[in-house]
mmCIF file of the N, C-alpha and C atoms, coordinates in Angstrom:
data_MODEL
# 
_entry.id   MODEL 
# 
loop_
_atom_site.group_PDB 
_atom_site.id 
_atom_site.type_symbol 
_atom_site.label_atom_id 
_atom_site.label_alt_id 
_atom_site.label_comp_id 
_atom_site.label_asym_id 
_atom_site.label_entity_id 
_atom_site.label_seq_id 
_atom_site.pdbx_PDB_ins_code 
_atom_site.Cartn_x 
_atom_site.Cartn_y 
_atom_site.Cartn_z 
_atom_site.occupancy 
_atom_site.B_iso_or_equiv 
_atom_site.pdbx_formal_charge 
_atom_site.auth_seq_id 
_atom_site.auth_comp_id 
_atom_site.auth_asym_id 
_atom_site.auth_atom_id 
_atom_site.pdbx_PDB_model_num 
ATOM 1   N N  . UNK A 1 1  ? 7.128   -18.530 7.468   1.00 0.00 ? 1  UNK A N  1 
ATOM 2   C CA . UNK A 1 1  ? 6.183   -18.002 6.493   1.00 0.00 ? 1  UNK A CA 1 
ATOM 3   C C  . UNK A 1 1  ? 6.951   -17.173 5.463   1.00 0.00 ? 1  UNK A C  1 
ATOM 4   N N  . UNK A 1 2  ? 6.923   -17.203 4.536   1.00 0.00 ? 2  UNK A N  1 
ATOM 5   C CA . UNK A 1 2  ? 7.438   -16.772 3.184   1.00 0.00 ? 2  UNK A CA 1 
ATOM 6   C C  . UNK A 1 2  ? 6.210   -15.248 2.876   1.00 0.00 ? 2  UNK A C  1 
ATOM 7   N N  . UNK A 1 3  ? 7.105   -13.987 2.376   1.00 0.00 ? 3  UNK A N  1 
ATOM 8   C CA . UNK A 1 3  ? 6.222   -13.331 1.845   1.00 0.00 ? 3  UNK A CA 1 
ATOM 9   C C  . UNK A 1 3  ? 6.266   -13.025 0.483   1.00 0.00 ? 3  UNK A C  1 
ATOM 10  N N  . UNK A 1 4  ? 5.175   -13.060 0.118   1.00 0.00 ? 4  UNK A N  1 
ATOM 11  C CA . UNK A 1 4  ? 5.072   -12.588 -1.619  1.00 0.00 ? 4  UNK A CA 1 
ATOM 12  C C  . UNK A 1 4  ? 5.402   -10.666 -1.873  1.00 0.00 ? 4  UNK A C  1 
ATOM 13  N N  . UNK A 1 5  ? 5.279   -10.065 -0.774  1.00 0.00 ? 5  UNK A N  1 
ATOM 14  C CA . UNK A 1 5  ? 5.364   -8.774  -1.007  1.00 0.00 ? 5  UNK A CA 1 
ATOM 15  C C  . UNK A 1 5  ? 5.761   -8.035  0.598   1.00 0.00 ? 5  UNK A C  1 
ATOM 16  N N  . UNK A 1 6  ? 7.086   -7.533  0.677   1.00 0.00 ? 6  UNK A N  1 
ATOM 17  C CA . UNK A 1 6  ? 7.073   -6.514  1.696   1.00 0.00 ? 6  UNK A CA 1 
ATOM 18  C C  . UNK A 1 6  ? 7.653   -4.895  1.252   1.00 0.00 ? 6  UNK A C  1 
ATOM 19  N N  . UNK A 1 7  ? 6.587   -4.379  1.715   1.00 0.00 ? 7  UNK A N  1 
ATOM 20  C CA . UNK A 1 7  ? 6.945   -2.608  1.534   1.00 0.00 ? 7  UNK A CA 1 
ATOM 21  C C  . UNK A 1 7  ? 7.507   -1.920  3.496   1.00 0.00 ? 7  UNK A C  1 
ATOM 22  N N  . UNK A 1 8  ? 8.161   -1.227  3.458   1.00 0.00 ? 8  UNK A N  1 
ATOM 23  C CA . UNK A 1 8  ? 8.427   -0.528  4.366   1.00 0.00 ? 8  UNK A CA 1 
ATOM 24  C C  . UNK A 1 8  ? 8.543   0.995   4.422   1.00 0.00 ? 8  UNK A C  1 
ATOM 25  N N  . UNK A 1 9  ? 7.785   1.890   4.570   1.00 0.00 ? 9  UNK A N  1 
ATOM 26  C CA . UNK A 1 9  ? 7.792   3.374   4.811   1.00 0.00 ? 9  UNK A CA 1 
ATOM 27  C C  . UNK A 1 9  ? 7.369   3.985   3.835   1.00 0.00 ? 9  UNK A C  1 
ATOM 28  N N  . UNK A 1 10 ? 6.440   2.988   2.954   1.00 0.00 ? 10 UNK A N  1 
ATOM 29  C CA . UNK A 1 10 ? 5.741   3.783   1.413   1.00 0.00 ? 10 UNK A CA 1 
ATOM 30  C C  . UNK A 1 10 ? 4.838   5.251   1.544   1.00 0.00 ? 10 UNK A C  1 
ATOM 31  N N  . UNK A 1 11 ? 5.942   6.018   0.866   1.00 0.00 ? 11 UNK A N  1 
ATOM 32  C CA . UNK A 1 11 ? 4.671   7.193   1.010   1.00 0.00 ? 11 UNK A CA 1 
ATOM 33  C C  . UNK A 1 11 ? 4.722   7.522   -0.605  1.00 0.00 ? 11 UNK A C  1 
ATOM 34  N N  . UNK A 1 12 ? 3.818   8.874   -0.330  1.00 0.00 ? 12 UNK A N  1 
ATOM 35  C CA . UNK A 1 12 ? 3.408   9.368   -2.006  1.00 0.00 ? 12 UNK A CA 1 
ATOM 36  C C  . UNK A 1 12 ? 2.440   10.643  -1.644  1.00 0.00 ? 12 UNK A C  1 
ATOM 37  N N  . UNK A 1 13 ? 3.035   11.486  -2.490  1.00 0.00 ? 13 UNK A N  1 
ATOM 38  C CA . UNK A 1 13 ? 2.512   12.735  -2.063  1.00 0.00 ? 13 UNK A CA 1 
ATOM 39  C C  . UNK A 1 13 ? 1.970   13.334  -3.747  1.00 0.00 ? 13 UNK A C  1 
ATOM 40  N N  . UNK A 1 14 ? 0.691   14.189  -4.006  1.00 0.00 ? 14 UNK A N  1 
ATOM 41  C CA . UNK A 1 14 ? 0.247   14.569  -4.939  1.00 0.00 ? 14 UNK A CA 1 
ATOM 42  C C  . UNK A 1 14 ? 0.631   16.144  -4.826  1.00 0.00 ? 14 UNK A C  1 
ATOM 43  N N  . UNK A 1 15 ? 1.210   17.077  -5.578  1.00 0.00 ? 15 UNK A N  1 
ATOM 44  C CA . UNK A 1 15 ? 1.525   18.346  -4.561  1.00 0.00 ? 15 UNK A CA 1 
ATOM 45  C C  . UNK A 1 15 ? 2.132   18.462  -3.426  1.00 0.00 ? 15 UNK A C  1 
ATOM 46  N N  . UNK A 1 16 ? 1.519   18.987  -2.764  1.00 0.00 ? 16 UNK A N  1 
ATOM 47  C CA . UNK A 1 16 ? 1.330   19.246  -1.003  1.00 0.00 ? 16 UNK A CA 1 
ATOM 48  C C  . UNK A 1 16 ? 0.487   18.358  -0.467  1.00 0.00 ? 16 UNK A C  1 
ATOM 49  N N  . UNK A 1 17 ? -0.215  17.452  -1.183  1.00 0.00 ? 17 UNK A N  1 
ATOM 50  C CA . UNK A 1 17 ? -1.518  16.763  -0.472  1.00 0.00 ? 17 UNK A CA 1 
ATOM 51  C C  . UNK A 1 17 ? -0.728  15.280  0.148   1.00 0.00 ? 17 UNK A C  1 
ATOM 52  N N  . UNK A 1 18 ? -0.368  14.962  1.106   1.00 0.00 ? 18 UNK A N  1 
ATOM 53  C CA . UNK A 1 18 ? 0.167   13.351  1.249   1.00 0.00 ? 18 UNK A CA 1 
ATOM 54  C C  . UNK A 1 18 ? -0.917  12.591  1.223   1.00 0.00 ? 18 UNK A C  1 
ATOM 55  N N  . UNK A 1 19 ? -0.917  11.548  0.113   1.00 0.00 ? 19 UNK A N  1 
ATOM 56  C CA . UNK A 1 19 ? -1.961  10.573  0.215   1.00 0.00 ? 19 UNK A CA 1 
ATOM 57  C C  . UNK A 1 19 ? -1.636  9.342   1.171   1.00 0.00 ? 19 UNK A C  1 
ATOM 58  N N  . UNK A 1 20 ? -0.206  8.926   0.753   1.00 0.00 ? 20 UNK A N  1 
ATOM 59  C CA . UNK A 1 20 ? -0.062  7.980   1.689   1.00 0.00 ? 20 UNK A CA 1 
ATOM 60  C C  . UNK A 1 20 ? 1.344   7.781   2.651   1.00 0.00 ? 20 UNK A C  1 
ATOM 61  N N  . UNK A 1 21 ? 1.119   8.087   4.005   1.00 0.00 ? 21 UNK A N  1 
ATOM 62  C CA . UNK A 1 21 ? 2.439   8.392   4.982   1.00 0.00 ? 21 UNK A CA 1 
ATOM 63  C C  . UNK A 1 21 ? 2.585   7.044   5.719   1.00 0.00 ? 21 UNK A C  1 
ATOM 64  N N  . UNK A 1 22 ? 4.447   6.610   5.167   1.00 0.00 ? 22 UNK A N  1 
ATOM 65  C CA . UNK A 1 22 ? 4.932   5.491   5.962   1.00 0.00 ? 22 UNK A CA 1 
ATOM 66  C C  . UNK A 1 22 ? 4.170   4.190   6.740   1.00 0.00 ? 22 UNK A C  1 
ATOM 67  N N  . UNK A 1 23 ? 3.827   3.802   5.357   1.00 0.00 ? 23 UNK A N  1 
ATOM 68  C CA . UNK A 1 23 ? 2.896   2.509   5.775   1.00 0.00 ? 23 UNK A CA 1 
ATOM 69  C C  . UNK A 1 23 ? 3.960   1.255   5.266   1.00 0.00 ? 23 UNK A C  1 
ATOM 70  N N  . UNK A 1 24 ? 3.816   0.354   6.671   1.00 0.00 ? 24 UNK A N  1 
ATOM 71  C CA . UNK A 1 24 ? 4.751   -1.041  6.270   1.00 0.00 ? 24 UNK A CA 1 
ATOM 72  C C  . UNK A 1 24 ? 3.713   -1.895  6.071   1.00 0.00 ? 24 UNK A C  1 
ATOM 73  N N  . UNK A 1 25 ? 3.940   -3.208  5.101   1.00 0.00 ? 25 UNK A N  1 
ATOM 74  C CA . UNK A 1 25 ? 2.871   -3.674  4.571   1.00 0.00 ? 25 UNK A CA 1 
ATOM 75  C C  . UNK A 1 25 ? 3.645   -4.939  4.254   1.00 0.00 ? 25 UNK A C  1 
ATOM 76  N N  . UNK A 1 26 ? 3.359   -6.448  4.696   1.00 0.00 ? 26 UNK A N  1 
ATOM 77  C CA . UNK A 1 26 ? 4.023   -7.765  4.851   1.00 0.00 ? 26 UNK A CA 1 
ATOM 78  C C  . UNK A 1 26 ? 2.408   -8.486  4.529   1.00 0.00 ? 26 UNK A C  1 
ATOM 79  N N  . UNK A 1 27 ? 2.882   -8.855  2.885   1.00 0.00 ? 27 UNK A N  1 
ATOM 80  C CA . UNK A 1 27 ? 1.757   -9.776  2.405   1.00 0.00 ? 27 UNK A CA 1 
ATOM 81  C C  . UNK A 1 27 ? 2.168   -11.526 1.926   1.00 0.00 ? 27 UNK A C  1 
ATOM 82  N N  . UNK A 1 28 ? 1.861   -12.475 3.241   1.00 0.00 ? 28 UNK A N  1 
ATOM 83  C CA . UNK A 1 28 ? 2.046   -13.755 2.705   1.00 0.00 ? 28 UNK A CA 1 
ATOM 84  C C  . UNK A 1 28 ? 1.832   -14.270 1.476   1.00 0.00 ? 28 UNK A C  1 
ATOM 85  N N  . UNK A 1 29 ? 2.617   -14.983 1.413   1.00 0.00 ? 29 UNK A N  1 
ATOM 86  C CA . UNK A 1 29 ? 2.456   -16.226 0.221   1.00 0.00 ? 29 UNK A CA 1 
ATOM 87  C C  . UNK A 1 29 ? 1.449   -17.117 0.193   1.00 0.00 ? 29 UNK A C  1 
ATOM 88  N N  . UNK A 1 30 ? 0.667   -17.016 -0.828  1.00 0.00 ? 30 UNK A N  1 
ATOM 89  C CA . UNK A 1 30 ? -0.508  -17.808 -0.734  1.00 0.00 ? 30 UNK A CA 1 
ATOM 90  C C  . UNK A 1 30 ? -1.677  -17.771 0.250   1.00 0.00 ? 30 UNK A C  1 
ATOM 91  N N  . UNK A 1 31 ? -1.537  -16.441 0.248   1.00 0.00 ? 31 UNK A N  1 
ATOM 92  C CA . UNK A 1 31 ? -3.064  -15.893 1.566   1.00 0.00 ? 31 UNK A CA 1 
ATOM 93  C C  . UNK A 1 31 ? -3.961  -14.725 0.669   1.00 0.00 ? 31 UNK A C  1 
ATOM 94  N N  . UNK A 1 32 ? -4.799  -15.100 0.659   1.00 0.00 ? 32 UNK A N  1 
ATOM 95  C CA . UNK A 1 32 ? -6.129  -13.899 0.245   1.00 0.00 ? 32 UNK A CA 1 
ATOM 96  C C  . UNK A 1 32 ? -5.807  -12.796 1.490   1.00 0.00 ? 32 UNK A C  1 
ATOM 97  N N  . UNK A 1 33 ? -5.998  -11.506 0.651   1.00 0.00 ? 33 UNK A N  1 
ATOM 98  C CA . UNK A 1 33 ? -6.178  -10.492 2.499   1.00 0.00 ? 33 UNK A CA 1 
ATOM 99  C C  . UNK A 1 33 ? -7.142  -9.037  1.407   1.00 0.00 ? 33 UNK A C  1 
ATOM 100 N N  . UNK A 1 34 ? -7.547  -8.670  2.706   1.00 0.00 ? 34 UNK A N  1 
ATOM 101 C CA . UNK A 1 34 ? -8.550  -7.505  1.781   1.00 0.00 ? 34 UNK A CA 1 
ATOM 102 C C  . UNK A 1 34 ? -7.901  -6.146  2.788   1.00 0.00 ? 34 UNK A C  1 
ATOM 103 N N  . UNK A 1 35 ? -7.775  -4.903  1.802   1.00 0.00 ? 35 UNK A N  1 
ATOM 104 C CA . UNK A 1 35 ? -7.282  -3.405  2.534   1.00 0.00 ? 35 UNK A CA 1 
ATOM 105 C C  . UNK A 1 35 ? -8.406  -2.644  2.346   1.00 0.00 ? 35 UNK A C  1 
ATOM 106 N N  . UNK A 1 36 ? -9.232  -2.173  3.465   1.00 0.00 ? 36 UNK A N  1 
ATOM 107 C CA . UNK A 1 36 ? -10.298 -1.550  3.695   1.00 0.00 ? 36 UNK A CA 1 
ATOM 108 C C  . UNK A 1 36 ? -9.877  -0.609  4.782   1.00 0.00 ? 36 UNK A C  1 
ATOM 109 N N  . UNK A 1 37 ? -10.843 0.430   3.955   1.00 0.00 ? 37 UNK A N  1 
ATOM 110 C CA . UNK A 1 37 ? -10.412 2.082   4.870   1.00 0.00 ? 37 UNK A CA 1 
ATOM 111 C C  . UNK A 1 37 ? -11.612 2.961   3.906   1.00 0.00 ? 37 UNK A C  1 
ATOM 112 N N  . UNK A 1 38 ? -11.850 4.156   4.823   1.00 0.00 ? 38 UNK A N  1 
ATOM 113 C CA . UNK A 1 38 ? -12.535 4.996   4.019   1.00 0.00 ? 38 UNK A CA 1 
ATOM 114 C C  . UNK A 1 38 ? -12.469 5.998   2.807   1.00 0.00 ? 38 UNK A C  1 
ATOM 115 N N  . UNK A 1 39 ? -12.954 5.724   2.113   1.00 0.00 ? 39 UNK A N  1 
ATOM 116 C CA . UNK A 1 39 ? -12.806 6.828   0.764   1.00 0.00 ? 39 UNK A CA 1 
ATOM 117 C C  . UNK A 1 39 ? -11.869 7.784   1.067   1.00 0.00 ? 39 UNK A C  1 
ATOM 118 N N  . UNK A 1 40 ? -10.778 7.987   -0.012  1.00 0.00 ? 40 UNK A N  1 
ATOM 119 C CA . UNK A 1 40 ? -9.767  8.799   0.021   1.00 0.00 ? 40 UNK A CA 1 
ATOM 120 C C  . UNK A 1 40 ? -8.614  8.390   1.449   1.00 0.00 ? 40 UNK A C  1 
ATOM 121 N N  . UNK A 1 41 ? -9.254  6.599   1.867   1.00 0.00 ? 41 UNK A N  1 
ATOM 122 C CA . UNK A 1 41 ? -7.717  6.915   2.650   1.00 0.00 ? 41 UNK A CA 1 
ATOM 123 C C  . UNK A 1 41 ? -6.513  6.265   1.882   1.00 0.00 ? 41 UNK A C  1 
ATOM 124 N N  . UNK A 1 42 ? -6.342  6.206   0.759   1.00 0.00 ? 42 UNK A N  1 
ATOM 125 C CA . UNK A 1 42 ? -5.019  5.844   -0.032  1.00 0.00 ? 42 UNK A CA 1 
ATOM 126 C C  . UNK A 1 42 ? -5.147  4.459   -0.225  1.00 0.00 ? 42 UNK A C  1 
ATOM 127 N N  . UNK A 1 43 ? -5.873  3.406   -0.526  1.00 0.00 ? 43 UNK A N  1 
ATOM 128 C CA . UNK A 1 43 ? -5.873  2.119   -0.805  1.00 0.00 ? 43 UNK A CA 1 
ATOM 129 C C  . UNK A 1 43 ? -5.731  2.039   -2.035  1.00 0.00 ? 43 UNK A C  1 
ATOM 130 N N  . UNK A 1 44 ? -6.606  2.791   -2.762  1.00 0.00 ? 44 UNK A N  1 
ATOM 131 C CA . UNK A 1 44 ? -5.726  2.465   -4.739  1.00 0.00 ? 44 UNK A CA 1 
ATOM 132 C C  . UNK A 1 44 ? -4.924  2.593   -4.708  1.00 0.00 ? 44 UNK A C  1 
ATOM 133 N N  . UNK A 1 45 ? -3.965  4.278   -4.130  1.00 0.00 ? 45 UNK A N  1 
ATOM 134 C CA . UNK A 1 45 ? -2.989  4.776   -4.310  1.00 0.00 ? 45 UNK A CA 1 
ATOM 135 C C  . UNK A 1 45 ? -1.698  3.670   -3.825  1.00 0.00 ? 45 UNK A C  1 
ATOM 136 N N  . UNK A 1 46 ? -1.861  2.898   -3.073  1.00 0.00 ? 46 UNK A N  1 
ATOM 137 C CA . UNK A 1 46 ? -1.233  1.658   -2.300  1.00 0.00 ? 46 UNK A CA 1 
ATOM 138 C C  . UNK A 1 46 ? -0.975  0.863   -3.107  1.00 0.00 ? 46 UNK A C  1 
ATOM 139 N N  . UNK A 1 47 ? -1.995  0.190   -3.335  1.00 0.00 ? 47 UNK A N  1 
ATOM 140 C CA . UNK A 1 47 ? -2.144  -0.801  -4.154  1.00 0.00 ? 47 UNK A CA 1 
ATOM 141 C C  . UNK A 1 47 ? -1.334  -0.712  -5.652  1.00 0.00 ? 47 UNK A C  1 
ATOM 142 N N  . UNK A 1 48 ? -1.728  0.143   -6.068  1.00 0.00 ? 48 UNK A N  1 
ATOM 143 C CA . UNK A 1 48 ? -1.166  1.041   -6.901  1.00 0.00 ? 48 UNK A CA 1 
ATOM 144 C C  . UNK A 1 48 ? 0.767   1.224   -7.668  1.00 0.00 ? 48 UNK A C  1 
ATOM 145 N N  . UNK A 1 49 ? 1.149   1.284   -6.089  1.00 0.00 ? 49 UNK A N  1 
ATOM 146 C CA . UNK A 1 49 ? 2.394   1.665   -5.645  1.00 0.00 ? 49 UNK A CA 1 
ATOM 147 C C  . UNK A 1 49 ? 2.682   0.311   -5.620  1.00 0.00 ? 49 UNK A C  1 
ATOM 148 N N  . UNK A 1 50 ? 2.447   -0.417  -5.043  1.00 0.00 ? 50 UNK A N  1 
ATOM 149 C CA . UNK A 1 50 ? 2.614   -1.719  -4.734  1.00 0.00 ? 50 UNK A CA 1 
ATOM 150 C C  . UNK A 1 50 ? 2.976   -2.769  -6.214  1.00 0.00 ? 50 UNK A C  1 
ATOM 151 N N  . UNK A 1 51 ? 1.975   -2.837  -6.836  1.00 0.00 ? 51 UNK A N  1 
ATOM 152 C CA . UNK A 1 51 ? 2.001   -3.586  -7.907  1.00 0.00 ? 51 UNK A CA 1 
ATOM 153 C C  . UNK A 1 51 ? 3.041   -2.706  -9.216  1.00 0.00 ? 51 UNK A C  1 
ATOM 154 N N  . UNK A 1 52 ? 3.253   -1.231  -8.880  1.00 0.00 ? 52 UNK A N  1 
ATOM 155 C CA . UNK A 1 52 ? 4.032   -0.598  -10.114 1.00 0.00 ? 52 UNK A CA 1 
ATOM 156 C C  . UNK A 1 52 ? 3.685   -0.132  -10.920 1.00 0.00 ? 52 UNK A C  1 
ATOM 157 N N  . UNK A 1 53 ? 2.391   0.497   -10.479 1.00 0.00 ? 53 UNK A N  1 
ATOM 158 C CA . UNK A 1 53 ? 1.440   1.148   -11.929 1.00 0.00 ? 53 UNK A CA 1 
ATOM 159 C C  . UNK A 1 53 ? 1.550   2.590   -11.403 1.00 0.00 ? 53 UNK A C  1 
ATOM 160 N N  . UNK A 1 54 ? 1.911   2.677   -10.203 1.00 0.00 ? 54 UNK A N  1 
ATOM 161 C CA . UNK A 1 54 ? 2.171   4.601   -9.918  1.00 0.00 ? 54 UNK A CA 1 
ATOM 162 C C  . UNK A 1 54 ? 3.528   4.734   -9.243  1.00 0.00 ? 54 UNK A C  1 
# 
């Protein structure tokens, strides 16, 4: 399986506030996938990071 995107140990901190702590993240090639979590648990901020807009 081929991946289109791997992150390993992404964090990001606003201040003192950590939004997002050491998340590894292995997204196939040519697969739909959805990141669901509750308000304020860092999925824009991810996403975000991910694609290069933060």
């Amino acid at each position: 399986m081929t991946s289109a995107v791997s992150v390993r140990g992404l964090w990001k901190r606003f201040g003192q506030q950590v939004a997002v702590a050491g998340i590894d993240l292995e997204l196939p090639a040519g697969k739909f996938i959805g990141l669901v979590g509750p308000n304020g648990a860092g999925k824009t901020t991810t996403l975000s990071m991910v694609t290069g807009l933060l």
